[in-house]
FIVEXNU-953296 format. One record per residue (C-alpha): residue number from 1; residue in one letter; x, y, z. Coordinates in steps of 0.25 Angstrom, whole numbers, plus 2048, in hexadecimal, padded with zeros to 3 digits. Example, Ala and Ser with C-alpha at 12.3 -4.5 7.8 and 13.67 -1.06 7.14 Angstrom:
BEGIN
 num residu  px  py  pz
   1      a 831 7EE 81F
   2      s 837 7FC 81D
! end
This chain:
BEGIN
 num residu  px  py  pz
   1      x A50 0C3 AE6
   2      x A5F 0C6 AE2
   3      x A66 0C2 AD4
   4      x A76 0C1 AD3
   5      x A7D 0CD AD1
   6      x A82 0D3 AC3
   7      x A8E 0CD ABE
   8      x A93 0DA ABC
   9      x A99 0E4 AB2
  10      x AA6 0DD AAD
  11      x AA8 0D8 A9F
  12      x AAD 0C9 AA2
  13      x AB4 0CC A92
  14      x AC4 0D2 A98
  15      x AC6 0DB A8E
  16      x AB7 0E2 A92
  17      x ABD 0E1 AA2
  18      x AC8 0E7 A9D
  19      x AC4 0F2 A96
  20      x AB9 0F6 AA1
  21      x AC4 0F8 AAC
  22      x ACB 0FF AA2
  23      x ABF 108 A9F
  24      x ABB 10C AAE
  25      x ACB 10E AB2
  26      x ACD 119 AA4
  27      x ABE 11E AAA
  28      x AC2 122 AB7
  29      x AD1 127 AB2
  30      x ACA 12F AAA
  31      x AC0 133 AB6
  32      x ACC 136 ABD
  33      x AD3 140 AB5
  34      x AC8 149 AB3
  35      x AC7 149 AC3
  36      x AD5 14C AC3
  37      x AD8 156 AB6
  38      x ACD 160 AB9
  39      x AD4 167 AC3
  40      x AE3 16A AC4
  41      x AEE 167 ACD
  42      x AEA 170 AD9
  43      x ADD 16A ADB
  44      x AE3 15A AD8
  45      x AEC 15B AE3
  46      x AE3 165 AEC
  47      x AD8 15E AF7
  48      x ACB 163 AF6
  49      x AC6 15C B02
  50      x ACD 155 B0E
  51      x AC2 14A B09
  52      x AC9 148 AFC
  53      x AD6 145 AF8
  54      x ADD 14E AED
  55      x ADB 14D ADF
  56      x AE7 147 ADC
  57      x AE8 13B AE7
  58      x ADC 136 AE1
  59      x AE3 135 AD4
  60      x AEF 12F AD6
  61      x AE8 125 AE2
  62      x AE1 122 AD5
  63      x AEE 11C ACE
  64      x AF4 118 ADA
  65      x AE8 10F ADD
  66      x AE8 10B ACF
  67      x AF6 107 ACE
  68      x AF4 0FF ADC
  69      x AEB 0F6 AD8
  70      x AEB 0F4 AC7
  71      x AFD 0F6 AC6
  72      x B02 0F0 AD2
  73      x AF5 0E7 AD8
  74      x AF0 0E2 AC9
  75      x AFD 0E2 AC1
  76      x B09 0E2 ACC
  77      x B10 0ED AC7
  78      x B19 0F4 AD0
  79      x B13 101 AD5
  80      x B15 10F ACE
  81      x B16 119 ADA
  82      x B15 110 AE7
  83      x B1B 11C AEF
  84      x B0C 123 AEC
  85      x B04 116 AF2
  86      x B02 11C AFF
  87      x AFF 12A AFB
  88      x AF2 124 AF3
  89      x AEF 11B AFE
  90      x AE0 120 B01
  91      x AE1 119 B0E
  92      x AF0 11F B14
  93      x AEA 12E B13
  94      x ADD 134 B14
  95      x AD8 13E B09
  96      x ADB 14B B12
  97      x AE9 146 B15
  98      x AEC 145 B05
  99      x AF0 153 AFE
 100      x AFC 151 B08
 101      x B01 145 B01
 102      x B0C 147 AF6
 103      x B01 142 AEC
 104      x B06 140 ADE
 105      x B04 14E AD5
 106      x AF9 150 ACD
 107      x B02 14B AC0
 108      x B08 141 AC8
 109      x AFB 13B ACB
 110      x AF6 13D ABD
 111      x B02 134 AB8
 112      x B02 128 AC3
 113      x AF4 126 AC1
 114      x AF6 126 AB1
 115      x B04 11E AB2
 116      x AF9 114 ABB
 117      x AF0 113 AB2
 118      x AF7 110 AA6
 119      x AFC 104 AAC
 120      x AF0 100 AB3
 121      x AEA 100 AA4
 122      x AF6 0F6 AA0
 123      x AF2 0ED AAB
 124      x AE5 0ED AA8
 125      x AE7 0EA A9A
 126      x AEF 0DD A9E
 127      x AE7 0D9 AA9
 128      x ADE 0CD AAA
 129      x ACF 0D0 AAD
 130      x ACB 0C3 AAE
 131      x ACB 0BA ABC
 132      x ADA 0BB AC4
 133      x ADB 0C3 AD1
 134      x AD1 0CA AD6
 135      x AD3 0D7 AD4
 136      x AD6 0D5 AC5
 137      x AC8 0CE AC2
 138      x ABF 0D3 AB8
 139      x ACA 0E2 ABA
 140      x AC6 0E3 AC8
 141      x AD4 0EB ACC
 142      x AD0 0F4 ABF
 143      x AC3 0F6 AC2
 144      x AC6 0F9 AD2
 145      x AD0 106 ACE
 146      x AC6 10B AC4
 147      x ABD 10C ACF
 148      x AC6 111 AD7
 149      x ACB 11B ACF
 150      x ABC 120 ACD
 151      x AB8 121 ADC
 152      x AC5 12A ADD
 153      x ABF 132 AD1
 154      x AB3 133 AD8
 155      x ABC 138 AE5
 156      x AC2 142 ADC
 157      x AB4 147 AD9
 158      x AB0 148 AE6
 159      x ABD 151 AE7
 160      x AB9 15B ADB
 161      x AAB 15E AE3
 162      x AB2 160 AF0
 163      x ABD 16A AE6
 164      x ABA 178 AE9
 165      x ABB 181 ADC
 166      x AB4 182 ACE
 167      x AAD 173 AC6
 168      x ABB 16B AC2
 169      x AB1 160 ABB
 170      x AA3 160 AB1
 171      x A9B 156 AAE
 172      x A8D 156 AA8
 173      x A81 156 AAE
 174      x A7A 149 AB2
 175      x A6B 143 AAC
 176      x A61 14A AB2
 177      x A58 143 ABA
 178      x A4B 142 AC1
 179      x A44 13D ACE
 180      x A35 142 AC9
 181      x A2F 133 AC3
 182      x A37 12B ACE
 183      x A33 126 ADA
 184      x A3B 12B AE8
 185      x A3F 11E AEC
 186      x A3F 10F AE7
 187      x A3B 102 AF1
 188      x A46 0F9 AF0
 189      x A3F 0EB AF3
 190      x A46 0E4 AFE
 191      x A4F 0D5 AFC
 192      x A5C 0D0 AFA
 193      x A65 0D6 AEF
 194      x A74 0D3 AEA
 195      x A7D 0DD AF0
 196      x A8B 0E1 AEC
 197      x A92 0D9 AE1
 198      x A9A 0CE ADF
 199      x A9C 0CF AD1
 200      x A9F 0DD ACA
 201      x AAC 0DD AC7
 202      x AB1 0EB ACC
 203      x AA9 0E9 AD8
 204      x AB2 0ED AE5
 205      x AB3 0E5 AF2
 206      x AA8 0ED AF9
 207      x A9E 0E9 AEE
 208      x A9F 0D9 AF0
 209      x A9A 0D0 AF1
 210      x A8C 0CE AED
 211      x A82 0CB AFA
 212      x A74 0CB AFC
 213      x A6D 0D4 B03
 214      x A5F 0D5 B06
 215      x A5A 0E5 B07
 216      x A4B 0E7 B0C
 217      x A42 0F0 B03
 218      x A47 0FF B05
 219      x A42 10C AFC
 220      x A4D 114 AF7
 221      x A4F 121 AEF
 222      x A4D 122 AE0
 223      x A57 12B ADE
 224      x A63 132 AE9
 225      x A5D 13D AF1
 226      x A60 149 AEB
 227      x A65 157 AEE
 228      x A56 15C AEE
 229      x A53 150 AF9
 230      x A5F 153 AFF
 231      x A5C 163 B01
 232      x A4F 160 B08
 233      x A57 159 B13
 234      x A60 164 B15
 235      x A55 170 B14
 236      x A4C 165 B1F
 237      x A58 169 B2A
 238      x A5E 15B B27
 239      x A6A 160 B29
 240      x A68 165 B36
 241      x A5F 15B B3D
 242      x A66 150 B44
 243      x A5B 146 B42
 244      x A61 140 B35
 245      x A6E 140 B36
 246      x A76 133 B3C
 247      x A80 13B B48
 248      x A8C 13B B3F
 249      x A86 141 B34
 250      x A7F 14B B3D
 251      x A8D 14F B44
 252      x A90 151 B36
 253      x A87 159 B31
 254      x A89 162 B40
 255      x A99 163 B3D
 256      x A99 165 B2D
 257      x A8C 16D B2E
 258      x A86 166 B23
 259      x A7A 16C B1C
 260      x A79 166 B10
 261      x A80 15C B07
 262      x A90 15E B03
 263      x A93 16A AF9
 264      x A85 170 AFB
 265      x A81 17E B00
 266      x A76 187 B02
 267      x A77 197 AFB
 268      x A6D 1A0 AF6
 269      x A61 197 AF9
 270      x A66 18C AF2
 271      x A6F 180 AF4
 272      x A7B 17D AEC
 273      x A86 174 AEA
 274      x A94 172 AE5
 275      x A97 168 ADC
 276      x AA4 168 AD4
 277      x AA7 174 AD6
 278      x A99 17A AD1
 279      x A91 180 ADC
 280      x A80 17D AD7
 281      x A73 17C ADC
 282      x A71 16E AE2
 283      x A6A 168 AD7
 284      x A5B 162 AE0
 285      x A5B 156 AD8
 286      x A68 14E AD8
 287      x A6C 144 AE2
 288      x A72 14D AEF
 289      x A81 14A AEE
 290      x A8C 14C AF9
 291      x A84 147 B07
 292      x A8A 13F B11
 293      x A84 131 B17
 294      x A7F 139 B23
 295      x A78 144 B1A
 296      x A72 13A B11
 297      x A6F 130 B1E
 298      x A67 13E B24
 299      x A61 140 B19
 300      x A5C 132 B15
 301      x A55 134 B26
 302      x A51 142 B23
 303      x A49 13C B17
 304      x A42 130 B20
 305      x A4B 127 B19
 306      x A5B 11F B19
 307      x A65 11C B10
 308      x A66 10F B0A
 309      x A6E 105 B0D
 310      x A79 100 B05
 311      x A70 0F3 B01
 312      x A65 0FB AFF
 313      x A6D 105 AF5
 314      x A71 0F8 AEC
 315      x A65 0F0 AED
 316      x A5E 0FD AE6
 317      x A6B 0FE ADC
 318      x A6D 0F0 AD7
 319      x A61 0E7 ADB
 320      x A56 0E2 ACF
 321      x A4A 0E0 AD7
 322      x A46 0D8 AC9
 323      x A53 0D0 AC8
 324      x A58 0CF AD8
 325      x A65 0D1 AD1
 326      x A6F 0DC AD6
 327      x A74 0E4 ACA
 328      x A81 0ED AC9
 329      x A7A 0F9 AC8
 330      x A6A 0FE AC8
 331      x A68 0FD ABA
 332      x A6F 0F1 AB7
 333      x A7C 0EB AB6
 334      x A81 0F4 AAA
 335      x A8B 0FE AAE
 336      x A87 10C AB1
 337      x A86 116 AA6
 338      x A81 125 AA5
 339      x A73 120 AA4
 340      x A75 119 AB2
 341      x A7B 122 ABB
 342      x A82 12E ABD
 343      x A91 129 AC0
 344      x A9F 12B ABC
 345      x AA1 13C ABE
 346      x A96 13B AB1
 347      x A90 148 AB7
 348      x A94 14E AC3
 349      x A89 14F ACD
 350      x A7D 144 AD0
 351      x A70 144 AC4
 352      x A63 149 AC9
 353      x A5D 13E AD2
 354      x A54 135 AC8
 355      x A60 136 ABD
 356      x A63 128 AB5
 357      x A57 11F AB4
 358      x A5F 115 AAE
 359      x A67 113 ABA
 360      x A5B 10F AC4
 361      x A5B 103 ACB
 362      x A50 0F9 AC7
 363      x A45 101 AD2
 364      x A49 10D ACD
 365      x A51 112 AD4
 366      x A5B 11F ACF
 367      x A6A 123 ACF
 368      x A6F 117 AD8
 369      x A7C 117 AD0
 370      x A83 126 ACD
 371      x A80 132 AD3
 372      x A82 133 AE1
 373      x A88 128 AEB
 374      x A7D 124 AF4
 375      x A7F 121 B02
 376      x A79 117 B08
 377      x A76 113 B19
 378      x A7F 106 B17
 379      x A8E 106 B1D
 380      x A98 101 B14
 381      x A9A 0F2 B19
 382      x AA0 0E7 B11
 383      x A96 0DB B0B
 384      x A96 0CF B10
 385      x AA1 0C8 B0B
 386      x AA9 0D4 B06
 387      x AB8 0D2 B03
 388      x AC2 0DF B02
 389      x AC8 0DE AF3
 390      x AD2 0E3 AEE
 391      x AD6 0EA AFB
 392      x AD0 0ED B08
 393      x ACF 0FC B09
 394      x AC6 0FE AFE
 395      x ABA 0FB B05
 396      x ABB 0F2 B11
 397      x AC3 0FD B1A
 398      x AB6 106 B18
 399      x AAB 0FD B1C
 400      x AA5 102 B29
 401      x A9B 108 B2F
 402      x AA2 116 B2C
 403      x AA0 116 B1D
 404      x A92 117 B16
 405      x A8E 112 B08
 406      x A8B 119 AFC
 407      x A86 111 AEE
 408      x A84 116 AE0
 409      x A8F 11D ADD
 410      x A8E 12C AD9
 411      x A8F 135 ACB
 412      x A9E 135 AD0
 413      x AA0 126 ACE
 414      x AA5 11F AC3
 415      x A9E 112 ABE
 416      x AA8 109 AC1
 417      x AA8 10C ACF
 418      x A97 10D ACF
 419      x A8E 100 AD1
 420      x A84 0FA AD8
 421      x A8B 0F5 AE1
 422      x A96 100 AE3
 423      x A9A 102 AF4
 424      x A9E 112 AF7
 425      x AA0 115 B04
 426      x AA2 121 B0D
 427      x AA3 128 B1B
 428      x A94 12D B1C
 429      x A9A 13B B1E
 430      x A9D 13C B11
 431      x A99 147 B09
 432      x AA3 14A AFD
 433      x AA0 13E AF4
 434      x A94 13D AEA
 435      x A8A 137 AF3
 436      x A7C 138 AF6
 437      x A70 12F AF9
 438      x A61 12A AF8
 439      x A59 125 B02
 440      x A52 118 B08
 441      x A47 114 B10
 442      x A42 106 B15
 443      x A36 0FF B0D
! end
């Protein structure tokens, strides 16, 4: 049995609209400058990584993608700076080429992006909500840079773990949690369910349409495998026994040496790891954090079992066994709040695996939203009837067989950029963002 989707999260009231867009673009403004004021000039303008862009580029790529589409897509205005266009182009020049651009400074970057934002919030003020072109419907264009600038957060948080020198950032701890009273995985009864979305209003183009699909009965994971889980892998030989590893990955682990998950290491008899610029014992029960596809693909064979599919990830996420009916998240359709899920930089590390009750799915199971990005076995396709909007190189240039999905989201993301039906996607070598995994078997 499947039921229609929800109708999603928009007020149909304008004004309502209106001050929602307005909330999630002051949220991850603010979000931004805490990224960006918690370190000086030197380490704004320096590249940590070859795999990441400097500070500052993300900032003003920020305004310059803000003024794209809300000034001069939106309200028509000429541009402020079209001589920078191509300097925050993502796609003209690869992060490692970056720092030898002549980047707007620090100040420079600071006042575009304000002078941007000012008159973005003039148009939005002015704006219609209600029907006309596309990308204006129910603030869809608003709603779109907010996201936007709140994946780039996330990239600039990704940027601070890979920083080398003392903490820059604090948050509190998460909600403890517990795995003693639940069961280790949940059967997912096989049938149709409504995937994707056709209706919530800040969906983007990879999210759509809505479709049936039918998903046979599979057991999953209560919770993401933890660092505890995780450790008996590597202390098993699994990093050195070819049989679990698919060839690249193995080729991986021989060239990199690999022995165990990004930022870990072994002294004195114990493992630790680095995060934020805190050096701790690797805490046995939270999800395990930084592992590529391949190392969380070995491990899933190491264990007996897989990785889930894409399908399988959002059937357990969103579908009411009792209803048919898809919903926008696992506990309902209401947004995400600290009760739910660990999102939005809230804490600074994944909550003990069993964390947020309220936030389980109706078969119980834990921490689908927040947390860790999971990966997943699918490769990042389109659905059947997908049509790029508003352009083409957001998602359709990266479907393939060469990127892998991850679902959920992770204590990084912001809720506006979070749902049930929310598409990440990466090269399954990637080890620098905020992903982990659980684990899957037939029924």
């Amino acid at each position: 049995m499947t039921g229609p989707e929800p109708t999603g999260a928009a007020p149909i009231d304008p004004e309502a609209l209106r001050q929602r867009a307005l909330a999630a673009l002051t949220a991850a403004r603010a979000r931004t400058a805490t990224l960006t004021s918690c370190v000086d000039d030197h380490d704004l303008t320096a590249q940590h990584s070859p795999l990441m862009s400097p500070l500052v580029w993300d900032l003003a790529h920020i305004g310059n993608q803000e003024e794209q589409w809300l000034l001069r897509a939106v309200a028509g205005r000429d541009a402020i700076r079209p001589e920078i266009d191509s300097l925050y182009d993502a796609f003209e020049h690869p992060r490692a080429s970056r720092p030898s651009l002549p980047l707007l400074s620090p100040a420079e970057a600071r006042r575009y992006a304000a002078e941007v934002r000012g008159r973005a919030l003039d148009v939005l003020e002015s704006t219609s909500l209600e029907g006309g072109p596309r990308l204006l419907d129910a603030g869809f264009a608003f709603g779109m840079i907010a996201q936007h600038e709140q994946q780039h957060d996330e990239t600039m948080l990704i940027t601070h773990q890979l920083r080398k020198g003392p903490a820059a950032l604090a948050a509190p701890e998460p909600p403890k949690g517990s795995t003693a009273d639940l069961p280790a995985e949940v059967l997912v009864p096989g049938g149709p369910f409504t995937m994707g979305t056709s209706a919530e209003p800040w969906a983007l183009d990879n999210e759509r349409p809505a479709h049936h699909r039918f998903v046979p009965a599979f057991h999953l994971d209560t919770t993401p495998v933890t660092c505890g889980a995780y450790l008996r892998f590597i202390e098993d030989g699994g990093y050195t026994d070819e049989r679990w590893w698919e060839p690249k990955g193995w080729a991986m682990v021989r060239q990199h040496e690999l022995t165990a998950p990004l930022f870990w290491r072994r002294e004195g008899g114990q493992w630790l790891r680095r995060r934020f610029g805190v050096t701790e014992p690797v805490p046995l029960d939270e999800p395990v954090l930084h592992v590529s596809w391949y190392e969380a693909d070995a491990y899933a064979r190491w264990a007996g079992r897989r990785l889930p599919t894409e399908e399988e990830w959002e059937k357990a996420a969103r579908h009411d066994p009792a209803t048919g009916r898809s919903r926008r998240y696992p506990w309902g359709d209401a947004d995400p709040s600290s009760e739910h899920a660990n999102l939005g930089q809230r804490h600074l590390r994944p909550a003990p695996a069993g964390a947020y009750p309220a936030g389980a799915s109706p078969l119980g199971v834990r921490q689908l939203i927040g947390d860790v990005w999971e990966w997943t076995s699918s490769d990042f396709m389109p659905y059947p009837g997908f049509v790029a909007f508003p352009y083409r190189e957001y998602s359709e240039v990266f479907f393939g067989p060469d990127h892998k999905v991850l679902r959920g989201g992770s204590f990084a993301v912001d809720q506006v950029a979070c749902r049930g039906t929310f598409r990440n996607w990466d090269l399954p070598v990637r080890r620098q963002i905020f992903a982990g995994f659980r684990t899957a078997r037939d029924a």
